[in-house]
N, C-alpha and C positions, 0 to 999 in steps of 0.2 A: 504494500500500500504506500510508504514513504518513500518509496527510491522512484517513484512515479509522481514527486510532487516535487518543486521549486523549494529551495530554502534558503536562508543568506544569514548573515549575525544583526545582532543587536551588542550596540556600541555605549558602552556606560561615560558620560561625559557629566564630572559636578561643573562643569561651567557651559552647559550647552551655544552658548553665542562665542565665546572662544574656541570649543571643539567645530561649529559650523566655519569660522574664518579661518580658521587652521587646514581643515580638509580642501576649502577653496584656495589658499594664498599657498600651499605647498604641493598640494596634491592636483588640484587647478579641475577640484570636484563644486559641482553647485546640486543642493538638493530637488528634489523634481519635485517635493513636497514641504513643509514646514506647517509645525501646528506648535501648540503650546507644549504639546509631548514630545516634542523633538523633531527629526526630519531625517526623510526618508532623500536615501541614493539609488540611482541607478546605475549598472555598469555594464561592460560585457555581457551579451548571449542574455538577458533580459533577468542579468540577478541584481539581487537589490541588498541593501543594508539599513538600518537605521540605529541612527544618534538618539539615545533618551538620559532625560536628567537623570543623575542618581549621587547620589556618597559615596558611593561604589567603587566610581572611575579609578582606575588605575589601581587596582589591588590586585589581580590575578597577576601571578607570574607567567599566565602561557598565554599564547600569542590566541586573542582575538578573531585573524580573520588574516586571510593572503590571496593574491592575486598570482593569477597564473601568467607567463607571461613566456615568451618566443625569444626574446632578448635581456637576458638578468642585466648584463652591462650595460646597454644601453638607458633602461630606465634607471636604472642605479644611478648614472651619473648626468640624467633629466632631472631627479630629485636632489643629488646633491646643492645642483647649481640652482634649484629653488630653495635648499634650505636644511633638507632632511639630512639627518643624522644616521647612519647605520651602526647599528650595535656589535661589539666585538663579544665572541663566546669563545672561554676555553675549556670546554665542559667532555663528561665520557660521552662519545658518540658524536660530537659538534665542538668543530673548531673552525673557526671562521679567519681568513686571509682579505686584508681589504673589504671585508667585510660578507663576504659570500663563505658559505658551507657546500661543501660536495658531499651528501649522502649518497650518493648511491642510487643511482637512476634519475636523480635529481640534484639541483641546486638551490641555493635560496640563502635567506638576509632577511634582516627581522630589523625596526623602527619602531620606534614608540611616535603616538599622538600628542598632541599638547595635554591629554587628560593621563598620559600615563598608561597609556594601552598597547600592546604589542604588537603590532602588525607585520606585515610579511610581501615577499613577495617571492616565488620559486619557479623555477625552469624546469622542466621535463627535457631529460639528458638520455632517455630510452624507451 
């Protein structure tokens, strides 16, 4: 029943108007909705995400949400020159050089949001 339906994240931001200018001025994302409860994105292949207030933001340690992408470096270094940050890991299983991981059939890089949230982006390498 669920592998036959659409799903996407919900994004914990305690500053919802900071997380919205944040995802716009770095990410060069504008939401296709906005309400009092946050706002919703669109992206790729017609999946969506949304931003809602909470206390919350930024307490998990695992990454939120990732985009698939055809090119690690090159958006890597799209986002740098707007802003982002990429996070270094030296952990068992993940070790990141300039900031990308080779696992193993894939690649990928992890950033945080202005609320403290993990985000991602990974390449398909097979």
């Amino acid at each position: 029943m669920l592998k036959e339906r659409a799903c996407g994240a919900t994004i914990p931001a305690a500053d919802i108007d900071r997380a919205i200018a944040w995802y716009r001025d770095k990410l060069g994302l504008e939401p296709a909705d906005k309400t009092p409860g946050g706002a919703t994105y669109v992206c790729g292949q017609g999946t969506r995400f949304d931003l809602y207030p909470s206390q919350f933001a930024g307490t998990g340690q695992q990454t939120v949400m990732g985009w698939e992408t055809p090119e690690l470096e090159k958006e890597m270094e799209e986002l740098r020159a707007g802003g982002v940050t990429f996070e270094e890991y030296d952990l068992p299983g993940i070790k990141t050089e300039n900031g990308i991981a080779d696992m193993g059939g894939e690649r990928g890089c992890w950033f945080k949001d202005s609320e403290g949230n993990t985000l991602s982006l990974f390449e398909r390498t097979s």
